[in-house]
ROSE-4610 file (N, C-alpha, C; in Angstrom, 1 decimal, always signed):
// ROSE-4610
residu = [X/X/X/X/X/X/X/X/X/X/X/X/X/X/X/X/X/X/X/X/X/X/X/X/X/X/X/X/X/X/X/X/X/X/X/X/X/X/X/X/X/X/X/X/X/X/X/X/X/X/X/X/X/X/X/X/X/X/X/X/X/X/X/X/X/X/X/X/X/X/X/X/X/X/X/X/X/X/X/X/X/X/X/X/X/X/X/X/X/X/X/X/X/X/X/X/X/X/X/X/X/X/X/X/X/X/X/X/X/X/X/X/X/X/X/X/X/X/X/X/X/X/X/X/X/X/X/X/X/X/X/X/X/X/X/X/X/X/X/X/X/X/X/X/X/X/X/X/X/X/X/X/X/X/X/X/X/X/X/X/X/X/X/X/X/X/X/X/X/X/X/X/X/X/X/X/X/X/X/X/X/X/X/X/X/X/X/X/X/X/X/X/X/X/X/X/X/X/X/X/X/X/X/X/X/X/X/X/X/X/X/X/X/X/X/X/X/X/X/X/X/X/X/X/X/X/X/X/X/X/X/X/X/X/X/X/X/X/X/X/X/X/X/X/X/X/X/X/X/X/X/X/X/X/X/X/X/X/X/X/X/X/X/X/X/X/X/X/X/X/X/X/X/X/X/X/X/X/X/X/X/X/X/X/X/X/X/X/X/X/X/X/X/X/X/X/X/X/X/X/X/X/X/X/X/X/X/X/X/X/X/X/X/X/X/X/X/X/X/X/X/X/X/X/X/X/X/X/X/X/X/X/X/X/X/X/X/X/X/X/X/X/X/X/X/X/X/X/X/X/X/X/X/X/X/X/X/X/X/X/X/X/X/X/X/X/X/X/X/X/X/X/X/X/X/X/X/X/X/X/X/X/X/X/X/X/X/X/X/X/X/X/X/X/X/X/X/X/X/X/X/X/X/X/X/X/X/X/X/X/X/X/X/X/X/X/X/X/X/X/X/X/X/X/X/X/X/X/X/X/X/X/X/X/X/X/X/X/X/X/X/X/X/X/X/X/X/X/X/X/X/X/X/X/X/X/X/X/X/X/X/X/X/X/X/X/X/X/X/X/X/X/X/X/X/X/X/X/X/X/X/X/X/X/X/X/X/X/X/X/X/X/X/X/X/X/X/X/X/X/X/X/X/X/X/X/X/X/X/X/X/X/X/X/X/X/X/X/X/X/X/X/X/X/X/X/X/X/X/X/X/X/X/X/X/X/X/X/X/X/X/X/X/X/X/X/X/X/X/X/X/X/X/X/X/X/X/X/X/X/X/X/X/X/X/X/X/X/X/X]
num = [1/1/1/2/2/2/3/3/3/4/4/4/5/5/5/6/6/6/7/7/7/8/8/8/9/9/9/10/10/10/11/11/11/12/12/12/13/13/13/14/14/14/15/15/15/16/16/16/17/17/17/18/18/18/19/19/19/20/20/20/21/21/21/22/22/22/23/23/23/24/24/24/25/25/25/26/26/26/27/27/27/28/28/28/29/29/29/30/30/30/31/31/31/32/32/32/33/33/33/34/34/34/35/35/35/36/36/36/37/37/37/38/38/38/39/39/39/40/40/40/41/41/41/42/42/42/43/43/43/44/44/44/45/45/45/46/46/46/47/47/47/48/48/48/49/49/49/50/50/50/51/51/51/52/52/52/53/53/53/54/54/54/55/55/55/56/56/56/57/57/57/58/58/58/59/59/59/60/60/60/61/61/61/62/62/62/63/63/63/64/64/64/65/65/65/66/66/66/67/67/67/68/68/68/69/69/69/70/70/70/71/71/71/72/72/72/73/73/73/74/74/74/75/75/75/76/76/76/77/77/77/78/78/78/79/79/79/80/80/80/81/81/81/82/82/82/83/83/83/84/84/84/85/85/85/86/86/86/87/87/87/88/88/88/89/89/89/90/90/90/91/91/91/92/92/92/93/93/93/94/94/94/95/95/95/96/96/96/97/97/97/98/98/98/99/99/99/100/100/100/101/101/101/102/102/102/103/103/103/104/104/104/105/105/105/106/106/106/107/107/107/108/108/108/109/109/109/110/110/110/111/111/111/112/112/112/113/113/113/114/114/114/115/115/115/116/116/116/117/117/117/118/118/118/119/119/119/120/120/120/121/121/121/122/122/122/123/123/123/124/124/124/125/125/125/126/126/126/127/127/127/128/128/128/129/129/129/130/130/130/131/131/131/132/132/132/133/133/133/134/134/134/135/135/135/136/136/136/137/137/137/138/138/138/139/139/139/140/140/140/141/141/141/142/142/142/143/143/143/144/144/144/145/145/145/146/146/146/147/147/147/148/148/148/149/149/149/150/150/150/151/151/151/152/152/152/153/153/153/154/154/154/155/155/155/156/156/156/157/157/157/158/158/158/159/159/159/160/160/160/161/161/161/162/162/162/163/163/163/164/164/164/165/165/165/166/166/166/167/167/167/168/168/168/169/169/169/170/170/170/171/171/171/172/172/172/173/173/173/174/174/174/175/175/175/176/176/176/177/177/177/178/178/178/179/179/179/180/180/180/181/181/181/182/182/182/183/183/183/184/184/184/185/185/185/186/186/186/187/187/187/188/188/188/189/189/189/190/190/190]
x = [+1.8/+2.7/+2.1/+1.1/+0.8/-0.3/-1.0/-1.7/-1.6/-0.3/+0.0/+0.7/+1.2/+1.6/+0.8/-0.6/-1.4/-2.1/-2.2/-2.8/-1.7/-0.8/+0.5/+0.5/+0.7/+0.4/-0.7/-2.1/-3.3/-3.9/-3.0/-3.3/-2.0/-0.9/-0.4/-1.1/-0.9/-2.0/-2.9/-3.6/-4.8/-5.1/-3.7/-3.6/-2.5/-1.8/-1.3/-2.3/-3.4/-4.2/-4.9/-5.0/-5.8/-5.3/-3.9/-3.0/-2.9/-2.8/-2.7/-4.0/-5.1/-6.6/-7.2/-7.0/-7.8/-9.3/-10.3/-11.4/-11.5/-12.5/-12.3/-13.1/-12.7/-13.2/-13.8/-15.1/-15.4/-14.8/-13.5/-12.6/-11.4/-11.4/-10.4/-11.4/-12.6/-12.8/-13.5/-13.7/-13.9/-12.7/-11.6/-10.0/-10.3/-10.3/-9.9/-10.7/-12.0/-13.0/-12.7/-12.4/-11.9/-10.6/-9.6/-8.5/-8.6/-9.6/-10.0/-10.6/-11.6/-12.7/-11.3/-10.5/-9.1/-8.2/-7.7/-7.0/-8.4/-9.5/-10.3/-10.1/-10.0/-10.0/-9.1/-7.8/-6.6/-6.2/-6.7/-6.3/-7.1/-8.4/-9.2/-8.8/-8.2/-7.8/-6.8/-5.9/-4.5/-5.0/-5.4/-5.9/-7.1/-7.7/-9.1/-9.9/-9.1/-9.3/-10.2/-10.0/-10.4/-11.0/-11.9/-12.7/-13.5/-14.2/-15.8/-15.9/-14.6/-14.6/-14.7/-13.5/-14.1/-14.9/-15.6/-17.3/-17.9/-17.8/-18.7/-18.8/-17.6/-16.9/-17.6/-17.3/-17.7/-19.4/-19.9/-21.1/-21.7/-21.1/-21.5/-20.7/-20.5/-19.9/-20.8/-21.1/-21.7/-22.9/-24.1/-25.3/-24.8/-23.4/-23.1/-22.7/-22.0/-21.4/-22.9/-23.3/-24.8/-25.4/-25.8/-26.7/-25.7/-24.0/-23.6/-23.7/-23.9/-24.2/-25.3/-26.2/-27.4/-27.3/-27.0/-26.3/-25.8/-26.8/-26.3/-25.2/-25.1/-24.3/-22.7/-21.8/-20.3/-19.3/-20.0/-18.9/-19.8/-21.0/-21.5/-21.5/-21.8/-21.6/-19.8/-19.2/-17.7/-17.5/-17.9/-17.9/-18.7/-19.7/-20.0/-19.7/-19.2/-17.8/-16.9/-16.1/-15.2/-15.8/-17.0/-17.2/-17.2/-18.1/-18.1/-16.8/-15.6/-14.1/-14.0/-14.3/-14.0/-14.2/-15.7/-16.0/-15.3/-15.0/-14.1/-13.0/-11.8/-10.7/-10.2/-11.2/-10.4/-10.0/-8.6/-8.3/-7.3/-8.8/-8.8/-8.1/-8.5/-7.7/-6.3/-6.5/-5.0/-4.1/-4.5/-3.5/-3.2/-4.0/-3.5/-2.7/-2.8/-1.3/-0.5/-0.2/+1.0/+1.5/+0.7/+1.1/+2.2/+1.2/+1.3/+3.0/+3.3/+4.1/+5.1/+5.4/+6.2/+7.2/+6.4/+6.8/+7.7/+7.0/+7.6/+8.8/+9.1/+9.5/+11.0/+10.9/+11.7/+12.2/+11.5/+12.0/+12.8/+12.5/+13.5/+14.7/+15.1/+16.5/+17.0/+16.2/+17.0/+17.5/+16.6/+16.8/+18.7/+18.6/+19.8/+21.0/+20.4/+21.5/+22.2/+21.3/+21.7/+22.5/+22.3/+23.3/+24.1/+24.8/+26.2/+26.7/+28.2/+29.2/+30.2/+30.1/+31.3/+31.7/+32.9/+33.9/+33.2/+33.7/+33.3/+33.3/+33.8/+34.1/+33.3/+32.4/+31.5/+29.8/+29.6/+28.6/+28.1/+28.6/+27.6/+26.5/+27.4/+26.5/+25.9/+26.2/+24.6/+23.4/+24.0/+22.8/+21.9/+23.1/+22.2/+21.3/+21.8/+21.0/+19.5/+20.0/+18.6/+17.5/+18.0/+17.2/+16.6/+17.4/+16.2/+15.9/+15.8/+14.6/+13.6/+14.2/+12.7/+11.9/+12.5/+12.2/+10.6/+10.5/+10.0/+8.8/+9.3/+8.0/+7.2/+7.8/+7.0/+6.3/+6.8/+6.1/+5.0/+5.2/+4.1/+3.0/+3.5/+2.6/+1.6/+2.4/+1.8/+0.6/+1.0/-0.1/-1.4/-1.3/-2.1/-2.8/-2.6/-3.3/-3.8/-3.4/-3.9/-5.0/-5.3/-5.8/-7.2/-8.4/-9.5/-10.3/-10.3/-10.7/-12.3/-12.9/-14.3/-14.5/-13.7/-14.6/-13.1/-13.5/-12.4/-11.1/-11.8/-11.0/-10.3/-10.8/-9.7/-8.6/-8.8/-8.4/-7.1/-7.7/-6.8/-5.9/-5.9/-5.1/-3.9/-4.5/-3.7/-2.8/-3.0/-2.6/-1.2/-1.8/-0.8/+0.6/+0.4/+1.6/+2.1/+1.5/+2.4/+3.1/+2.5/+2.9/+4.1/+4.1/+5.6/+6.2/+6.2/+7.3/+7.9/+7.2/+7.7/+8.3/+8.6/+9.0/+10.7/+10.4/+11.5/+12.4/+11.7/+12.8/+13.4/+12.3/+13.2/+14.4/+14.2/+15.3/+16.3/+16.1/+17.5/+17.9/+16.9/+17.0/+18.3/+17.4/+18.2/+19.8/+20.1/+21.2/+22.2/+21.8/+22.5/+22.7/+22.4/+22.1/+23.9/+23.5/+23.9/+26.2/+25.7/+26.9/+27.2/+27.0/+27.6/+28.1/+27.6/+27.9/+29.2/+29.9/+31.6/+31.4/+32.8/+32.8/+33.3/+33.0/+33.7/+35.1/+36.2/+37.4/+37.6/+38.3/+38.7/+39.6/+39.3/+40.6/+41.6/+42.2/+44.2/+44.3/+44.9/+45.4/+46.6/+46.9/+47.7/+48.9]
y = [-15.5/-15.4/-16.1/-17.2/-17.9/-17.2/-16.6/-16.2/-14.6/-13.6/-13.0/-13.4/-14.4/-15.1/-15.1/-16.0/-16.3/-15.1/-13.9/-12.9/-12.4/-12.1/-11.1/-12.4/-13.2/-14.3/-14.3/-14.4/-14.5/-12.6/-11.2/-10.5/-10.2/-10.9/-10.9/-11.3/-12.7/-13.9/-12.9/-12.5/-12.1/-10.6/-9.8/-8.4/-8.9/-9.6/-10.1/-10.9/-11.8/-12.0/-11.1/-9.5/-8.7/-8.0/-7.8/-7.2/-7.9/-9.0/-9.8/-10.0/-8.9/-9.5/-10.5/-11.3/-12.4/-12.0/-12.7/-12.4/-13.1/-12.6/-12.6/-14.6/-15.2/-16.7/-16.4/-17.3/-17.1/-17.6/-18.5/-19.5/-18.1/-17.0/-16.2/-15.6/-14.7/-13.6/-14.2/-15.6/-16.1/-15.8/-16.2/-16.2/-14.7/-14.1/-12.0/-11.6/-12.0/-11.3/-12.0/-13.7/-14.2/-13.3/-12.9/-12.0/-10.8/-9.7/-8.6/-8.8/-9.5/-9.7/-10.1/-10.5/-10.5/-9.7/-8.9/-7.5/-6.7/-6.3/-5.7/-5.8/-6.9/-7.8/-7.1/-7.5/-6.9/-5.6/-4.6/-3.6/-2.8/-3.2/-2.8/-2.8/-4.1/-4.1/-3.5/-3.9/-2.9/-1.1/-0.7/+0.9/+1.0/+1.1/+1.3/+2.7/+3.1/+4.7/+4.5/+3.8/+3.2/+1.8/+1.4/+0.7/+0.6/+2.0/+2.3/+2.4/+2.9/+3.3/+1.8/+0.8/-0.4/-1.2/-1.0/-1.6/-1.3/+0.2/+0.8/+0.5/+0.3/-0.3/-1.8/-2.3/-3.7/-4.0/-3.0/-3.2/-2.7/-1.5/-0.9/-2.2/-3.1/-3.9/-5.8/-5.6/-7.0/-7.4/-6.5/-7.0/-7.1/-6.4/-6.5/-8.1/-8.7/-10.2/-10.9/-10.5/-11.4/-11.8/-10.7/-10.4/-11.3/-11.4/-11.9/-13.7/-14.2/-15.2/-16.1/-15.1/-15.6/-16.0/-15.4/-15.1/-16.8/-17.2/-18.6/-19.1/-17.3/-18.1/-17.6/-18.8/-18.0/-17.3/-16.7/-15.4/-14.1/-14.2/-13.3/-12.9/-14.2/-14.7/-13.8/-14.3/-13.6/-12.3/-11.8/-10.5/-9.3/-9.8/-9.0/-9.5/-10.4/-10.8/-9.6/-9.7/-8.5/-7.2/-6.8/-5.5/-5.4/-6.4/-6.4/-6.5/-6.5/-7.1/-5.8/-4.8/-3.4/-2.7/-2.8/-2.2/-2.2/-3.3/-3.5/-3.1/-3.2/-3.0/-1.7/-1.2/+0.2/+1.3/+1.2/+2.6/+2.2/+2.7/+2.8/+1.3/+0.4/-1.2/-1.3/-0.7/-0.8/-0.2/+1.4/+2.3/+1.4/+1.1/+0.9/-0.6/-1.5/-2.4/-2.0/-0.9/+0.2/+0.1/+0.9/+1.1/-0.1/-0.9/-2.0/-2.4/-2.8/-3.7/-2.6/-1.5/-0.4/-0.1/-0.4/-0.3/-2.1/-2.8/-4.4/-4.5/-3.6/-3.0/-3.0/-1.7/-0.9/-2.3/-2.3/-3.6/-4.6/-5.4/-6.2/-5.8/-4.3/-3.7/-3.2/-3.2/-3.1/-4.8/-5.7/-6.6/-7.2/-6.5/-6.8/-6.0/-5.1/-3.6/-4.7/-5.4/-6.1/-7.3/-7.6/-8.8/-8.6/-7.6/-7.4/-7.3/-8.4/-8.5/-6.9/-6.7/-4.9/-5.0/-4.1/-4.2/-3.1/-3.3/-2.6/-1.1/-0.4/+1.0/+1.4/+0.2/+1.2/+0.8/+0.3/-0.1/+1.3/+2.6/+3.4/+3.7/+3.6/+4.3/+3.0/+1.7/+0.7/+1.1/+1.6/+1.7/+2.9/+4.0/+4.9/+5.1/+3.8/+3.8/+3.2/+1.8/+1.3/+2.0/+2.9/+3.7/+4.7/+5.2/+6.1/+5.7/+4.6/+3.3/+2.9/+2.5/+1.8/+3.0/+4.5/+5.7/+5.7/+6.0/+6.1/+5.2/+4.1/+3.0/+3.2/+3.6/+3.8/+4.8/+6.0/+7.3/+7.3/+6.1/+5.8/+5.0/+4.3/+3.4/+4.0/+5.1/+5.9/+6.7/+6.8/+8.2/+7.7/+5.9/+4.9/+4.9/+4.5/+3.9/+5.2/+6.4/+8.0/+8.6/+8.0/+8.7/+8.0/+9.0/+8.8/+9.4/+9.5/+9.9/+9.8/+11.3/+10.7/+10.6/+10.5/+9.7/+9.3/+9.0/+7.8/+9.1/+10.2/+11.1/+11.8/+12.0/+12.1/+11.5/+10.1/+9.1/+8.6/+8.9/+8.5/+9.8/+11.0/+12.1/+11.6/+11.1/+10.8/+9.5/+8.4/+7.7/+7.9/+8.5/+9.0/+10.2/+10.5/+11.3/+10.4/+9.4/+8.0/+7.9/+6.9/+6.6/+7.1/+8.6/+8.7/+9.0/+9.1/+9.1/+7.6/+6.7/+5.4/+5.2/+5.5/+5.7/+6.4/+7.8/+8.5/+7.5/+6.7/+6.4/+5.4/+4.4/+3.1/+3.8/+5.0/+4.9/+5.1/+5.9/+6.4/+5.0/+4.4/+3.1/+1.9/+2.0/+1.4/+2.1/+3.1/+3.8/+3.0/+3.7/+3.0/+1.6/+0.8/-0.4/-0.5/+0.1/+0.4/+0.7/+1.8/+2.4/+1.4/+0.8/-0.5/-1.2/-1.9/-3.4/-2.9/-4.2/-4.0/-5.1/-4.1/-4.3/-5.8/-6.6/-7.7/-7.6/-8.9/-8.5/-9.0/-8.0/-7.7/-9.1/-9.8/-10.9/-10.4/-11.6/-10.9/-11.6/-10.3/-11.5/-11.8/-12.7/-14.2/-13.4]
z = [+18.2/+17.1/+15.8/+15.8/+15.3/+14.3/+14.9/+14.1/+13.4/+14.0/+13.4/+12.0/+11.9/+11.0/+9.8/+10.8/+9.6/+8.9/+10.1/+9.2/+8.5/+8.6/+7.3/+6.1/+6.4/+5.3/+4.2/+4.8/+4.4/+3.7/+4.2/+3.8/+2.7/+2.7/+1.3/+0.5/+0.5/-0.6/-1.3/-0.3/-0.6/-1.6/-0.8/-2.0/-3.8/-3.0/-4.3/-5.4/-5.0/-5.8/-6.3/-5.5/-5.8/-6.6/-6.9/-7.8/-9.5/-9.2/-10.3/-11.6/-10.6/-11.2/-10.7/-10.1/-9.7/-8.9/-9.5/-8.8/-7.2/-6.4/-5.1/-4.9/-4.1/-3.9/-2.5/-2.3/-0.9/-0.3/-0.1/+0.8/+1.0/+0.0/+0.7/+1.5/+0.9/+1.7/+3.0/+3.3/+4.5/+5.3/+5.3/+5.8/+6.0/+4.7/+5.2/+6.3/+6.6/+7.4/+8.8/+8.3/+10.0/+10.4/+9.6/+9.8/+10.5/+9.9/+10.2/+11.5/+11.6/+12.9/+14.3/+14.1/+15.0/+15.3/+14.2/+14.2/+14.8/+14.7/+15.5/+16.6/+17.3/+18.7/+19.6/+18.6/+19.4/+19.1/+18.3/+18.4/+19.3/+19.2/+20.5/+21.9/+22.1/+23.5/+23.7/+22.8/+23.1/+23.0/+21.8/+22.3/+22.3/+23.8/+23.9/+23.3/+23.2/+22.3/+21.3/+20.6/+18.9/+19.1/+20.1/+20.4/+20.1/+20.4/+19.9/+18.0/+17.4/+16.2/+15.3/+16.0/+15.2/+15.4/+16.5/+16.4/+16.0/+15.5/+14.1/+13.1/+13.4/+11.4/+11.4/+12.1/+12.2/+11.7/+12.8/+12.8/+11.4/+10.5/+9.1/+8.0/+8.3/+7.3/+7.9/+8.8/+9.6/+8.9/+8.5/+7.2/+6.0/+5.2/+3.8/+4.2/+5.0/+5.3/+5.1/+5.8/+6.4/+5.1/+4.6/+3.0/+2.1/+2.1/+1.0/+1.2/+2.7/+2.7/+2.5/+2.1/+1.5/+0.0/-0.5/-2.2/-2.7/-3.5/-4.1/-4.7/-5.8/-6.6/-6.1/-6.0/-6.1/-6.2/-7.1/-7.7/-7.5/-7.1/-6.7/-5.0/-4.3/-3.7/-2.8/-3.6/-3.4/-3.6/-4.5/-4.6/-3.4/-3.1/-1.8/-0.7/-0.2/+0.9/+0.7/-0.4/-0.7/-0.4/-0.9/-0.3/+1.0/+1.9/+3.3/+4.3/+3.3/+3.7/+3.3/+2.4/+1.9/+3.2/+3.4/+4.5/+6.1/+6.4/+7.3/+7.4/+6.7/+7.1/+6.0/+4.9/+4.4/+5.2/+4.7/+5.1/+6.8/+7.7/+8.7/+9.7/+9.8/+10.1/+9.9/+8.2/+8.0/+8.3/+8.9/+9.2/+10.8/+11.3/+12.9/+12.7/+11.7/+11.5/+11.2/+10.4/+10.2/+11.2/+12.3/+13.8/+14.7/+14.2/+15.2/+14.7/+13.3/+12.5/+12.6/+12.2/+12.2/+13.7/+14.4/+15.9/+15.8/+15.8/+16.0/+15.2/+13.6/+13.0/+14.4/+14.8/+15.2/+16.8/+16.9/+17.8/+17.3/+16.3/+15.3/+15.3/+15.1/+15.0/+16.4/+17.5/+18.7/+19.0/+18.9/+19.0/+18.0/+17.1/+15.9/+16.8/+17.1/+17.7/+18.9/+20.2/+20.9/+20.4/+19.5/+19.3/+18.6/+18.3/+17.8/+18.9/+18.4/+19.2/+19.2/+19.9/+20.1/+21.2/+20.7/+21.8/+23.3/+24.1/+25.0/+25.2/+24.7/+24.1/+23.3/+22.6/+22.2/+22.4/+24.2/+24.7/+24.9/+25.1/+25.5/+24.0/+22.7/+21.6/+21.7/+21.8/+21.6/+22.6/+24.0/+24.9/+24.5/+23.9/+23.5/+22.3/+21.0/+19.9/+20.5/+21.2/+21.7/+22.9/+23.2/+24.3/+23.3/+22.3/+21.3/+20.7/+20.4/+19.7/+20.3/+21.7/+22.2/+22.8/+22.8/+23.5/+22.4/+21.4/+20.3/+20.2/+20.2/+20.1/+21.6/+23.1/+24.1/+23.3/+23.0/+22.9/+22.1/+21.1/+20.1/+20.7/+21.5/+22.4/+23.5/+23.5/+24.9/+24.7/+23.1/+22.7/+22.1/+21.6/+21.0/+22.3/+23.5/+24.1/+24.8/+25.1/+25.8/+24.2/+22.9/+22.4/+21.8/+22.3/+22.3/+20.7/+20.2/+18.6/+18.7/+18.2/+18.2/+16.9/+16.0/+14.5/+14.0/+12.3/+12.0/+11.7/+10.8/+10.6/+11.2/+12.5/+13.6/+14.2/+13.9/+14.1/+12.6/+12.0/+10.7/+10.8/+11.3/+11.7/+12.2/+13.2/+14.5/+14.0/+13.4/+13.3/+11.8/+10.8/+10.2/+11.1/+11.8/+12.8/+13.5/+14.0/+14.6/+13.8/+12.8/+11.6/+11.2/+11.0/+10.3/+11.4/+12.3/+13.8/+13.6/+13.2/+13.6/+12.0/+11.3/+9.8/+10.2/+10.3/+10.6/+11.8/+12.7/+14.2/+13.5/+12.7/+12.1/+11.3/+10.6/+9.9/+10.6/+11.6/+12.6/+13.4/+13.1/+14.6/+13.3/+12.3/+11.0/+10.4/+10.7/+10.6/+11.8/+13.2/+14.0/+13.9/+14.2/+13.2/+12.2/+11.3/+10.5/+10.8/+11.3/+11.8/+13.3/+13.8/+15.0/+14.3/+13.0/+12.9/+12.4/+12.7/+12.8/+10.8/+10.8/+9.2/+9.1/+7.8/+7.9/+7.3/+7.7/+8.1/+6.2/+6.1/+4.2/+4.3/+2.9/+2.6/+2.2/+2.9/+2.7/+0.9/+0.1/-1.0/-0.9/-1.9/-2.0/-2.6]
């Protein structure tokens, strides 16, 4: 949990600096690439499918790293970090945190859906909001880990169709949600 943290953390900081203008520091793009080199890790294991695809990536971005640590000066220095941080997680990295967060996403709100207090009468629509909630994230989980991609574009295919599966469920999963919570009780006036 800990280090999910530090990456959603460390890849805010890091686009918000990137938004603002701020030029790239080697103390972030060290953090970004220790970040990435770990989201590889685990998205690997968890879908073996897209195993071979980010060792590619890895490996077409591992000499821009190497080369930029040779580089004396700092801001030069930093700036090819940044590309080798380009190379790494564009695009492709990022779609499969979509994945990952979108789903955890949708879990948050089964988790919410479970802890409303309701009356008993209306336990079957919680069982049945949360069963086509978590129905969704299996389905998405199912098809992450059954799908083999032989290049990124196949792969970036496939992951944008998750993607909005798990977009569309949260909103239904967020509706229900929505329509359970019991209203709060109006003040009586004086």
């Amino acid at each position: 949990m800990r280090t999910v943290s530090f990456a959603l953390t460390t890849t805010f900081v890091l686009s918000l600096a990137a938004a603002i203008g701020c030029s790239p520091s080697t103390k972030n793009e060290e953090q970004y690439w220790t970040v990435h080199q770990a989201e590889i890790a685990e998205y690997g294991g968890r879908w073996p499918g897209f195993k071979a695809l980010l060792a590619a990536r890895l490996e077409k971005a591992r000499p821009v790293w190497e080369a930029a640590l040779t580089i004396g000066s700092d801001k030069d220095k930093a700036q090819k970090m940044h590309e080798a941080n380009g190379l790494l997680a564009d695009g492709f990295l990022t779609r499969l945190g979509e994945v990952k967060y979108k789903s955890k996403g949708i879990d948050d709100t089964v988790d919410k859906i479970n802890s409303l207090r309701l009356p008993t009468s209306r336990a079957g629509e919680r069982r049945e909001a949360v069963a086509s909630a978590q129905r969704s994230v299996g389905d998405v989980e199912r098809a992450m880990v059954a799908a083999r991609p032989a290049s990124e574009t196949e792969a970036l295919k496939l992951l944008e169709e998750q993607i909005s599966k798990l977009i569309t469920d949260a909103g239904a999963a967020d509706r229900a949600y929505t329509r359970l919570k019991p209203e709060p009780e109006k003040k009586k006036k004086k």
